[in-house]
Backbone as numpy.savetxt, mean C-alpha at the origin, in Angstrom:
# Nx Ny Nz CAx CAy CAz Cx Cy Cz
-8.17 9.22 27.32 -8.66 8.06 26.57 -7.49 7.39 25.83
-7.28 6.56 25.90 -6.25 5.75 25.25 -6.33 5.06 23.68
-5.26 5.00 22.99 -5.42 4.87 21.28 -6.61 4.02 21.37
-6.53 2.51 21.83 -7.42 1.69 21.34 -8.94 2.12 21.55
-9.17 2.75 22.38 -10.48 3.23 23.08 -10.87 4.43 21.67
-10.02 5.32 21.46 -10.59 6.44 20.61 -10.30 5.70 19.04
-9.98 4.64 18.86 -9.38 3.91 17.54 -10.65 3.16 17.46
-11.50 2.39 18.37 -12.50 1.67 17.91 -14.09 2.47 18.63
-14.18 3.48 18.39 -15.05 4.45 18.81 -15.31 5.40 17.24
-13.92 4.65 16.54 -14.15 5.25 14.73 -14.84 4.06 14.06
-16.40 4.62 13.77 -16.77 3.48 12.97 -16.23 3.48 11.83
-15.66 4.03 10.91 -15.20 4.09 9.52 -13.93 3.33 9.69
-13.47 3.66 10.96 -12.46 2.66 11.20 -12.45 1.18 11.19
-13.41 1.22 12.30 -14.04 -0.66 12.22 -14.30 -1.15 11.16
-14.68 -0.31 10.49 -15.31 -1.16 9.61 -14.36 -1.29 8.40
-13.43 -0.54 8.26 -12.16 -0.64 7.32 -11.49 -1.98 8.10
-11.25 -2.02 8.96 -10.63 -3.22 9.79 -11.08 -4.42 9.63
-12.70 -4.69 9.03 -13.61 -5.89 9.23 -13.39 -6.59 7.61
-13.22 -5.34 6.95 -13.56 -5.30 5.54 -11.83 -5.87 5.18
-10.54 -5.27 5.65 -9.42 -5.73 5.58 -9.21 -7.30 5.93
-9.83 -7.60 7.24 -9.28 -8.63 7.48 -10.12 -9.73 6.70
-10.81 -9.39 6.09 -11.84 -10.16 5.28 -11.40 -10.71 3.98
-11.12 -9.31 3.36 -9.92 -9.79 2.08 -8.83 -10.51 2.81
-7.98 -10.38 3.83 -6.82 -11.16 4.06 -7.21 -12.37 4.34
-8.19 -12.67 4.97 -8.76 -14.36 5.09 -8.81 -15.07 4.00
-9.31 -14.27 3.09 -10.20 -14.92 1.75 -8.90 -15.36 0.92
-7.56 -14.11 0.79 -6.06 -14.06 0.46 -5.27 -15.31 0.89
-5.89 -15.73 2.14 -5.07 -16.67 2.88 -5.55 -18.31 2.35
-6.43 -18.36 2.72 -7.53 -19.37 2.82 -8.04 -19.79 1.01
-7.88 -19.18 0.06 -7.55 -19.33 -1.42 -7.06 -20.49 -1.87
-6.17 -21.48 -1.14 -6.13 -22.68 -1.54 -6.68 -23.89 -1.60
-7.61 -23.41 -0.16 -8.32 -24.34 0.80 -10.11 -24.14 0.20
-9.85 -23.27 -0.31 -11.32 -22.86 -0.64 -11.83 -23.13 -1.99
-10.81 -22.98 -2.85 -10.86 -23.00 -4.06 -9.98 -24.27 -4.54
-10.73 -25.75 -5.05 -10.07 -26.70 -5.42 -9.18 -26.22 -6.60
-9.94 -25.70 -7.51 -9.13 -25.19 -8.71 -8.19 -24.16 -8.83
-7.07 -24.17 -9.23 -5.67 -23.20 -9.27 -6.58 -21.60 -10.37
-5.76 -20.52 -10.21 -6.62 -19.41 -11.09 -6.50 -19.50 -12.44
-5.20 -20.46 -12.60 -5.05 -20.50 -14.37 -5.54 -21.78 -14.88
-6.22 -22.47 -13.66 -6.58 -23.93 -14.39 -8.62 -23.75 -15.22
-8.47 -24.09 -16.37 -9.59 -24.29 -17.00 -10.56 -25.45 -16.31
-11.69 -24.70 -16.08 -13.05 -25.80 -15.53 -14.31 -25.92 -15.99
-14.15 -25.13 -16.87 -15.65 -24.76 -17.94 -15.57 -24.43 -19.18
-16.68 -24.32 -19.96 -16.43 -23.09 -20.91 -16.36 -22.04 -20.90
-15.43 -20.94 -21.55 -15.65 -19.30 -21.19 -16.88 -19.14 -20.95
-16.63 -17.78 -20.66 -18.03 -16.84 -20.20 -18.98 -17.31 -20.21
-18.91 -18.22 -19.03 -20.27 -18.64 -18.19 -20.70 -17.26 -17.47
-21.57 -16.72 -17.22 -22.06 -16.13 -16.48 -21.99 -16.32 -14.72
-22.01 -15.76 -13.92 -21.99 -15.43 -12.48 -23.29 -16.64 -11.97
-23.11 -17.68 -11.52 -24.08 -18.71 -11.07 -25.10 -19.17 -12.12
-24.24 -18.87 -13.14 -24.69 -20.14 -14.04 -24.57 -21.50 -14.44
-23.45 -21.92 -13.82 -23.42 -23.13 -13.06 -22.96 -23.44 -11.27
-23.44 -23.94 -10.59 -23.09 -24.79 -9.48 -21.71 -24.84 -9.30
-21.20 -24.32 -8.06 -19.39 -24.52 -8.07 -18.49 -23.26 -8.50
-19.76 -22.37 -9.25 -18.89 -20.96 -10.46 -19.31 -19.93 -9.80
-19.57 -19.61 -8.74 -20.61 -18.35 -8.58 -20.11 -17.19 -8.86
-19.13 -16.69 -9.70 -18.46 -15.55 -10.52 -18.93 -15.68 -11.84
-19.09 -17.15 -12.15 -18.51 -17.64 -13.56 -17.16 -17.61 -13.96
-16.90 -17.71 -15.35 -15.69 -18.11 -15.92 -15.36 -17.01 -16.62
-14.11 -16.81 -17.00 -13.04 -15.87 -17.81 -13.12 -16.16 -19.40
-12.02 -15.16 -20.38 -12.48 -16.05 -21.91 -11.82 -17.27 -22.01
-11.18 -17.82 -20.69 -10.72 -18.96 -21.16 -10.84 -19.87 -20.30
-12.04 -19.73 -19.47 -13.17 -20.75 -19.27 -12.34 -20.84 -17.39
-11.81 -20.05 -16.92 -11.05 -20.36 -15.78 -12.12 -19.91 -14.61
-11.72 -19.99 -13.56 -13.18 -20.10 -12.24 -12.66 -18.62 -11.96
-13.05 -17.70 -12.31 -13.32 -16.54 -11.72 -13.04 -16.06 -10.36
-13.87 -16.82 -9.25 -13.68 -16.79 -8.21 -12.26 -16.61 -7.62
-11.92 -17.97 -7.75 -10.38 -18.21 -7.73 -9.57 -17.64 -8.18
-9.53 -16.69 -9.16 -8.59 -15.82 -9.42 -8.61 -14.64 -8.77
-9.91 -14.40 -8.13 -10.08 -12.98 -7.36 -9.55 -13.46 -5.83
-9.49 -14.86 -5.70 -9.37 -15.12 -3.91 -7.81 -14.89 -4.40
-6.56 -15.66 -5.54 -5.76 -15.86 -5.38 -5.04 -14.77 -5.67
-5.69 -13.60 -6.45 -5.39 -12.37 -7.02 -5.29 -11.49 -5.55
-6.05 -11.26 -4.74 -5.72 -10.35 -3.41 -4.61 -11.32 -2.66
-4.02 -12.13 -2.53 -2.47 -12.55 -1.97 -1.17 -11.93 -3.06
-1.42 -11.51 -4.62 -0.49 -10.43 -5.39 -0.64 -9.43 -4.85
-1.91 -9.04 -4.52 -1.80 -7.32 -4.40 -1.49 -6.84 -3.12
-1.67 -7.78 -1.86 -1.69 -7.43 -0.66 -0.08 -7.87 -0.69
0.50 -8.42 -1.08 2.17 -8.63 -0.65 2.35 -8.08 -1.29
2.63 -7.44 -2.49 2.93 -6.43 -3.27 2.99 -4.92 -2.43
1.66 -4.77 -2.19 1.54 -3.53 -1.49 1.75 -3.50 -0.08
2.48 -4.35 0.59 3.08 -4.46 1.84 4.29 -4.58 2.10
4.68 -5.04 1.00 6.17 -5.08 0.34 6.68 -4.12 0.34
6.32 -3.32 -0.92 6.92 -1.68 -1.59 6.83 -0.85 -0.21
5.15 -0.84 0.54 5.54 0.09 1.38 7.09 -0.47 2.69
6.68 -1.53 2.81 8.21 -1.32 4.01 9.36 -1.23 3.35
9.81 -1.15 1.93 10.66 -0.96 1.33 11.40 0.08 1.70
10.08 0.89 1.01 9.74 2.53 1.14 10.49 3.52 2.31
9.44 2.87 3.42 9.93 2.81 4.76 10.98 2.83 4.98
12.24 1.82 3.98 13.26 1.25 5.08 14.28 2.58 4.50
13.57 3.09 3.19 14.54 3.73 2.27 14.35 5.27 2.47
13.20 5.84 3.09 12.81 7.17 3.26 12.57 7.48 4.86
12.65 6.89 5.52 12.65 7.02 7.04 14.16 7.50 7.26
15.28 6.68 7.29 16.69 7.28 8.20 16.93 8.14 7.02
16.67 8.29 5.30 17.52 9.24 5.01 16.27 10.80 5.60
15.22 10.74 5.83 14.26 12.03 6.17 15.19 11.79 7.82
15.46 11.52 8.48 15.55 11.42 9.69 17.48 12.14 9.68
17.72 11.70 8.95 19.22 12.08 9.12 18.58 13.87 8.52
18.66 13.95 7.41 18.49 15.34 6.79 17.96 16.20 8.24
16.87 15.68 8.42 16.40 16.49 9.64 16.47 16.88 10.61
17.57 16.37 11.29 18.47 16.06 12.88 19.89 16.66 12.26
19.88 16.76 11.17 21.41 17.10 11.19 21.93 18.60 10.34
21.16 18.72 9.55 20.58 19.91 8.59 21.74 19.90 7.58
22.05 21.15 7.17 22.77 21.82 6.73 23.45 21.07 5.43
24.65 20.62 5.21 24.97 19.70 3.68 24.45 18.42 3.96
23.91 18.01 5.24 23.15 16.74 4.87 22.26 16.52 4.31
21.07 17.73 4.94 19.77 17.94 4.61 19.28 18.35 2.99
20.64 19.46 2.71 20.50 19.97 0.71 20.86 18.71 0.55
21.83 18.19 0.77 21.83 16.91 -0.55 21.08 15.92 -0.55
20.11 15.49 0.68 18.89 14.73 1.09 18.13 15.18 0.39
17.41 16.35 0.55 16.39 16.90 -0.30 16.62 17.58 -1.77
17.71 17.03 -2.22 17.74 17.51 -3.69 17.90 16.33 -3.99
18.05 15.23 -3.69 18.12 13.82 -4.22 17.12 12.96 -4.28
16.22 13.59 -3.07 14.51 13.54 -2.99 13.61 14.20 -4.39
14.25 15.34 -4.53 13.38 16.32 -5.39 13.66 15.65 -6.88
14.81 15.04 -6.76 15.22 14.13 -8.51 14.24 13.29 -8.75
13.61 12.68 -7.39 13.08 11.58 -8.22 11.51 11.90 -8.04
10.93 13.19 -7.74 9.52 13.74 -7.21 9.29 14.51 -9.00
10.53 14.47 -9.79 10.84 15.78 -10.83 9.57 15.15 -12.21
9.55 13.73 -12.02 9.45 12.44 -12.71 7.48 11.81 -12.04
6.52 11.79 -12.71 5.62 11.28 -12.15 5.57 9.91 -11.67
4.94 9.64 -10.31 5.11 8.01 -10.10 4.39 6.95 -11.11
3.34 7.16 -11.77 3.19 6.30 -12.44 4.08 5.74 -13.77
4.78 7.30 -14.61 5.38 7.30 -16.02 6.76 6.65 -15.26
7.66 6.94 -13.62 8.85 6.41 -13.24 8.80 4.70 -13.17
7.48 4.28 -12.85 7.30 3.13 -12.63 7.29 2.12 -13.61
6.38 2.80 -14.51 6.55 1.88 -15.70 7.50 1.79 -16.77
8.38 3.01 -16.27 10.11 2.57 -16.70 11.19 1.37 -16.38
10.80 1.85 -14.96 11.49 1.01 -14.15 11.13 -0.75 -14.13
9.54 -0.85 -14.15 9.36 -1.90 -14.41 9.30 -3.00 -16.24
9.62 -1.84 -16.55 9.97 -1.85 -18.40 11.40 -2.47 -18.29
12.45 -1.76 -17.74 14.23 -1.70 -17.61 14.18 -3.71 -17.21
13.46 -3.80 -15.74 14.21 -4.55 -15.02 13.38 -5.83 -15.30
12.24 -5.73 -16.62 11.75 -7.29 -16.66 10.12 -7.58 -15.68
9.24 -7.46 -16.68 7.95 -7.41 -15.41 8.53 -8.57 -14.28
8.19 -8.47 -13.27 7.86 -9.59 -12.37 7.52 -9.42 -10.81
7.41 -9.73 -10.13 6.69 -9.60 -8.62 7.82 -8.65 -7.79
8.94 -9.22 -8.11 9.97 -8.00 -7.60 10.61 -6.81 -8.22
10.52 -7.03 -9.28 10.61 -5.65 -9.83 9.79 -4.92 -9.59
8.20 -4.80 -9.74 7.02 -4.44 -9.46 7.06 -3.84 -8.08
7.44 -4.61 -6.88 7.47 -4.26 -5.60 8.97 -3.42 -5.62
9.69 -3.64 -6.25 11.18 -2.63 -6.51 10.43 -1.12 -6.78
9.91 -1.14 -8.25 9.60 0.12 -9.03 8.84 0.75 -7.90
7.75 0.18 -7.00 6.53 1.21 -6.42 7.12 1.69 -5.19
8.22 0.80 -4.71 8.89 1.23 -3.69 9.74 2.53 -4.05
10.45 2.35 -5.23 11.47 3.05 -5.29 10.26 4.91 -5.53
8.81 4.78 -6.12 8.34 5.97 -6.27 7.56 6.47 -5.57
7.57 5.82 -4.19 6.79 5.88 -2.47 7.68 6.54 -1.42
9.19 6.06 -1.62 9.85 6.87 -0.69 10.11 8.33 -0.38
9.89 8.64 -1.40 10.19 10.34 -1.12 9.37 11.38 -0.75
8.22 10.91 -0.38 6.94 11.78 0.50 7.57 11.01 1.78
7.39 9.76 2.01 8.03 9.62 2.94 9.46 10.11 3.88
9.93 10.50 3.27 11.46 11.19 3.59 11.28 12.73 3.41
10.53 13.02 3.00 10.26 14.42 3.14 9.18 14.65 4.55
8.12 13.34 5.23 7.40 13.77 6.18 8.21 13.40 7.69
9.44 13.00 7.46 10.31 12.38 8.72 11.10 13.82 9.20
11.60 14.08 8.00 12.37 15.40 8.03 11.58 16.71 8.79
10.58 16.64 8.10 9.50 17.59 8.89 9.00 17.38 10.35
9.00 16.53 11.03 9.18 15.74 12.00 9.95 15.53 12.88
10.99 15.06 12.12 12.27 14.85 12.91 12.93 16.81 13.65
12.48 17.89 12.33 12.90 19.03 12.76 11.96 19.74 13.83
11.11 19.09 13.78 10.18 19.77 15.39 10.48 19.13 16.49
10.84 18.07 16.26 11.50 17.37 17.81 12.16 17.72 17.88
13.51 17.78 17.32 15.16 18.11 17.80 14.91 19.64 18.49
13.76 20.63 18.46 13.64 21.45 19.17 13.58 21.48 20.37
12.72 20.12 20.51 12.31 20.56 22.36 12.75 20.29 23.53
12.39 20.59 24.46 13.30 20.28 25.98 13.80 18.65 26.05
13.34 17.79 25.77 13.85 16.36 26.41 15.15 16.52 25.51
14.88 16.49 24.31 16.59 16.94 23.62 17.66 17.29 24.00
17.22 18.96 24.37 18.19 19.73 24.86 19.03 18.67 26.04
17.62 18.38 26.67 18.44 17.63 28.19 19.09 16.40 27.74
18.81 15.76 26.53 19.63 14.86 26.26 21.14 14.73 25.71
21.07 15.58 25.40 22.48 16.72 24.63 23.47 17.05 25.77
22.98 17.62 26.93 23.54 17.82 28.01 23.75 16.83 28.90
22.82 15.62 28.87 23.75 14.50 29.39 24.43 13.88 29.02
25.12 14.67 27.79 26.30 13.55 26.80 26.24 13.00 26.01
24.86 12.70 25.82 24.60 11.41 24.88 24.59 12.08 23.65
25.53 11.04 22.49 25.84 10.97 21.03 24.67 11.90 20.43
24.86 12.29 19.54 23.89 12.66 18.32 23.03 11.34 17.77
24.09 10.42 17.13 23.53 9.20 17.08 22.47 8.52 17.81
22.66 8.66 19.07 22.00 8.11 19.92 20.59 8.94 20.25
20.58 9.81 20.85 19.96 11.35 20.58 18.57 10.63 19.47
19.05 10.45 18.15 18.58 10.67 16.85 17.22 8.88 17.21
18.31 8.29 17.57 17.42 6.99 17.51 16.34 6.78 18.74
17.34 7.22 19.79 16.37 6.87 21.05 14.96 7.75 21.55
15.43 9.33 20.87 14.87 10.15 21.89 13.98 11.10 20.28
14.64 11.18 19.18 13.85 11.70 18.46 12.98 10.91 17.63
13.16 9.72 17.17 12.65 8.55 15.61 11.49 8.42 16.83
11.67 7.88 18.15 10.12 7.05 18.45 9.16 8.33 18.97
9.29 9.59 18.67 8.48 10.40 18.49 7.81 10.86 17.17
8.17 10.38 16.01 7.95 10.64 15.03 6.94 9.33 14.43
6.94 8.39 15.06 6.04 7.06 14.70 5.00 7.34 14.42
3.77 8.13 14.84 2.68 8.44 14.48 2.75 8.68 13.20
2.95 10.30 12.63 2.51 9.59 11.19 3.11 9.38 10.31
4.08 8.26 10.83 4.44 7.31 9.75 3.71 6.23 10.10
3.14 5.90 10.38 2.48 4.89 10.67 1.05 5.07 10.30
0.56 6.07 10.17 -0.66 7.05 9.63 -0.20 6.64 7.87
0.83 7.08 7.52 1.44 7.00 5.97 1.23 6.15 5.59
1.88 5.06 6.28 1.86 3.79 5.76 0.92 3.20 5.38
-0.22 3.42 6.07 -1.46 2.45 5.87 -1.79 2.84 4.92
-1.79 4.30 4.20 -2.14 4.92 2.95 -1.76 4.54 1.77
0.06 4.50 2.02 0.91 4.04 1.14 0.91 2.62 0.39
-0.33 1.70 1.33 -0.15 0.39 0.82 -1.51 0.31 0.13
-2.65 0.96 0.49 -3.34 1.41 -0.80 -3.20 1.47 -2.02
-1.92 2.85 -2.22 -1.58 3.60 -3.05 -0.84 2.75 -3.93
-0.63 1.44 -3.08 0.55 0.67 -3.74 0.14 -0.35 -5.08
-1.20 -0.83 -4.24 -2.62 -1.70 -4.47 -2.63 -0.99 -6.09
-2.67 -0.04 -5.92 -3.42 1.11 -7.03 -2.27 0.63 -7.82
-1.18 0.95 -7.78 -0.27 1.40 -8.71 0.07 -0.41 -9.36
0.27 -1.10 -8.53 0.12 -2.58 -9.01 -0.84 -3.43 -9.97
-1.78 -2.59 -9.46 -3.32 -2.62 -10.68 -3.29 -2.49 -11.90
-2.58 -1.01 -11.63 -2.63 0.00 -13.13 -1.54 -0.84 -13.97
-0.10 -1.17 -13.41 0.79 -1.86 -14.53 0.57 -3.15 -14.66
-0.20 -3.98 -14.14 -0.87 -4.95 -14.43 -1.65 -4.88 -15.39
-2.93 -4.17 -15.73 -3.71 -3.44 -16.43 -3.02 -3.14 -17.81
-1.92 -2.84 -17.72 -1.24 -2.74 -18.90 -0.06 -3.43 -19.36
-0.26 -5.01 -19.14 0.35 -6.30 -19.40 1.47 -5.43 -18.70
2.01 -5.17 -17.86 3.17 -5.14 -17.00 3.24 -5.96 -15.97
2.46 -6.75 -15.80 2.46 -7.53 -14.15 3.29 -8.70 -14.66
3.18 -9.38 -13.73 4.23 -10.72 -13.53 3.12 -11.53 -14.23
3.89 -12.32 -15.39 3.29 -13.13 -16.35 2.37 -14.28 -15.61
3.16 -14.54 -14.51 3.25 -16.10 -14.21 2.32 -15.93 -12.70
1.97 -14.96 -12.04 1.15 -14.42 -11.03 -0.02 -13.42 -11.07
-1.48 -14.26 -10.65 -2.61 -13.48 -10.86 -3.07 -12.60 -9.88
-3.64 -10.98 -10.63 -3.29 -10.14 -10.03 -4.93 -9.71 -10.63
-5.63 -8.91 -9.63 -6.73 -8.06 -10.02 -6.79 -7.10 -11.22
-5.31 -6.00 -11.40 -5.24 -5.65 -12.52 -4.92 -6.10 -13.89
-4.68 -7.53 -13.85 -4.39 -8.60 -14.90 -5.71 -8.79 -15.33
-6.90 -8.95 -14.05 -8.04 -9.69 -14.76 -8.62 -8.45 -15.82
-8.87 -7.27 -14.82 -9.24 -6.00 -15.19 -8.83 -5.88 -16.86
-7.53 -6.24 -16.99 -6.98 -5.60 -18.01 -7.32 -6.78 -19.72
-7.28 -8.29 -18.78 -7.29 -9.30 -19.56 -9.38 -9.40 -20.24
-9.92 -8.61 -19.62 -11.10 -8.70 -19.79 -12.22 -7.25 -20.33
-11.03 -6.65 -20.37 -11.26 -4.89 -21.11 -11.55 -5.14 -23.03
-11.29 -5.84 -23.39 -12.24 -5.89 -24.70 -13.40 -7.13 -24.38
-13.52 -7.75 -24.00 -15.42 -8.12 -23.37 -16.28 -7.47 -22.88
-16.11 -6.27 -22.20 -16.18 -5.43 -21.04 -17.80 -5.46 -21.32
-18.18 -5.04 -22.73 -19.81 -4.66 -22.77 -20.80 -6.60 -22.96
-19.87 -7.61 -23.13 -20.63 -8.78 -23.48 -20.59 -9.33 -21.91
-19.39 -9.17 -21.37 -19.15 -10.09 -20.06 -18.51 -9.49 -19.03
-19.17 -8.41 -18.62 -19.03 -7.04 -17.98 -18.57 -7.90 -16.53
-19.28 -9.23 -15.82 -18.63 -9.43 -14.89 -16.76 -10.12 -14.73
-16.14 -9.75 -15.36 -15.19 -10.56 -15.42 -14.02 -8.83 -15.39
-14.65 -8.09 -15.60 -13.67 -6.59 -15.14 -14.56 -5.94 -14.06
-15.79 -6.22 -13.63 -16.71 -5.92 -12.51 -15.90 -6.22 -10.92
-16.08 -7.85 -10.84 -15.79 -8.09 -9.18 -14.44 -8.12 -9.18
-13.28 -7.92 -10.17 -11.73 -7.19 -9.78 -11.87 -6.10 -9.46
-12.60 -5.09 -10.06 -12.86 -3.69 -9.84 -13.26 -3.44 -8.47
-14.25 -4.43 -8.06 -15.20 -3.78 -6.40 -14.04 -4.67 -5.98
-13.12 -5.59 -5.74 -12.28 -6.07 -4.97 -11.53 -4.58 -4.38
-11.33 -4.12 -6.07 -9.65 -2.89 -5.34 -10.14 -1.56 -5.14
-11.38 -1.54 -5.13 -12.63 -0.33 -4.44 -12.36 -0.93 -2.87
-12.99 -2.28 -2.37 -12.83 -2.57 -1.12 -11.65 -2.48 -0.41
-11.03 -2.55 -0.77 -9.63 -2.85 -0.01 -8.81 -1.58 -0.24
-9.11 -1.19 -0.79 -8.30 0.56 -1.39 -9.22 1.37 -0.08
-10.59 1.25 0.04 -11.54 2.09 0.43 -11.02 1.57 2.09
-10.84 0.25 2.68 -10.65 0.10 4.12 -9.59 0.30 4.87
-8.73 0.14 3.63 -6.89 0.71 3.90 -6.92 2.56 4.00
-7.76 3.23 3.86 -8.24 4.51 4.02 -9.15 5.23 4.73
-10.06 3.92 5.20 -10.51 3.93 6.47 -9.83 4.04 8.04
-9.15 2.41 7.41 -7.78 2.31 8.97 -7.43 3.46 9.48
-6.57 4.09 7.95 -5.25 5.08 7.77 -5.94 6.71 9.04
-7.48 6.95 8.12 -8.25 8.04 9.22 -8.75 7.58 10.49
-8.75 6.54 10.82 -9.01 6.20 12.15 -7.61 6.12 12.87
-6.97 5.59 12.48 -5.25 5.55 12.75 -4.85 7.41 13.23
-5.07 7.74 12.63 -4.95 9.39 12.16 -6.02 9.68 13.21
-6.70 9.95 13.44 -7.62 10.26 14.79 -7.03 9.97 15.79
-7.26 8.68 16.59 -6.42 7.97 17.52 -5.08 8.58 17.54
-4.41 8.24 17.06 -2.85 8.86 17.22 -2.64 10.35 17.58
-3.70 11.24 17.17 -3.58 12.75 16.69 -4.70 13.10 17.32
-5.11 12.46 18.58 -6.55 13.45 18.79 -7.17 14.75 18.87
-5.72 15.80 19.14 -6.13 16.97 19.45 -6.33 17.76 17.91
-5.66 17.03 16.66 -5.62 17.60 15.46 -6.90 17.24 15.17
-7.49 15.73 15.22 -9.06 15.62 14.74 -9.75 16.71 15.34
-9.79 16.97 16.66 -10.73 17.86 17.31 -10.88 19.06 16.62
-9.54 19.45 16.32 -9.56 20.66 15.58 -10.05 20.39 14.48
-9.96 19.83 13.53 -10.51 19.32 12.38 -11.88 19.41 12.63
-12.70 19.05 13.33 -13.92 18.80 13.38 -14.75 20.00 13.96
-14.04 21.20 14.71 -13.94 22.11 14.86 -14.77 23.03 14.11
């Protein structure tokens, strides 16, 4: 059976897929949909959720269209968290890949340079980092990147050291070919699965972590973000409960389908491990 065949045979999958591309439409299409900008005033505050015609969120405490900040708020969080992870990627893939193909003083000083920054929790590293360098959209995508790579570089390594075991290797070794070469051609595009399984997780995780320092006036002043509203609407919470409500089920949805993908991804790619799993 082939990926796509056992990939859409996962309903949790599909339906993470339906639910993704749904937010990305809505992400996209935010300008076109919504006459009003997210910081432009169109009412009085806390209108209620279709209490007027045109509002069907209602308004913020400072009378702004709701809506529109949630369509324009998932284009922060989805580049944000697509961002950091290929960052991530670009920064924990060849150094897990070198450590692992090559061992010995590459690998200790790979994985003790890994373990420096694992020593440190990702949330307390982040909001240093994004403290140091000035909130803003790239620092933000800097900080989550910089505290994503090192699971990543620790699952390449693990990876990379079960391939360099097996026969196509050996035979590649014996036809001459470089280490270098070896490393890129014949071991990395065996290791794609789950990084590619990771990833989809990682941009979740990213979602999350973009939320939370948002949430705590860390986000980019000047760019609206779900954990901005969340956070900008946490003392109303019991008068005008919808205005920290539909940010909340936004980064439930999109957290919840990016984890859908990730186990359907993870099936498909890995069938004989689901089987066992299910086992």
């Amino acid at each position: 059976m082939s990926f796509w065949k056992r990939f859409r045979t996962n309903i949790g999958a599909i339906v993470g897929v339906v639910l993704l591309i749904g937010v990305i439409a809505i992400a996209l299409l935010a300008p076109v949909i919504f006459e009003h900008g997210p910081w432009q005033m169109v009412q009085r505050p806390f209108l209620a959720p279709f209490a007027v015609d045109g509002l069907p969120l209602g308004t913020d405490t400072l009378g702004r269209d709701v809506a529109s900040q949630l369509a324009h708020g998932a284009r922060v969080s989805l580049l944000v968290g697509l961002v950091s992870t290929l960052v991530a990627l670009l920064i924990g893939v060849p150094l897990g890949a070198l450590a692992g193909f090559y061992g010995g003083y590459v690998d200790e000083g790979a994985m003790r340079f890994t373990e420096f920054f694992q020593t440190i929790p990702n949330f307390a590293l982040a909001i240093v980092l994004v403290a140091i360098f000035e909130p803003s959209l790239a620092s933000i995508t800097l900080a989550i990147a910089i505290v994503s790579w090192p699971p990543v570089a620790r699952l390449v390594r693990a990876e990379v050291m079960s391939v360099r075991k097996r026969e196509f290797v050996d035979a590649a070794t014996l036809a001459g070919l470089s280490k270098h070469r070896i490393l890129i051609r014949q071991v990395l595009p065996n290791t794609v699965s789950p990084i590619i399984v990771m990833a989809s997780l990682m941009v979740a995780t990213a979602i999350l972590l973009e939320s939370s320092l948002s949430f705590l006036g860390l986000g980019d002043p000047n760019a609206m973000s779900w954990g901005y509203m969340i956070g900008a609407a946490r003392t109303v919470i019991r008068s005008s409960w919808w205005l920290s409500f539909f940010p909340g089920v936004a980064i439930i949805i999109t957290v919840l389908a990016l984890n859908l993908i990730g186990e359907g991804l993870n099936d498909a790619l890995n069938p004989h491990l689901s089987r066992k799993g299910r086992a």
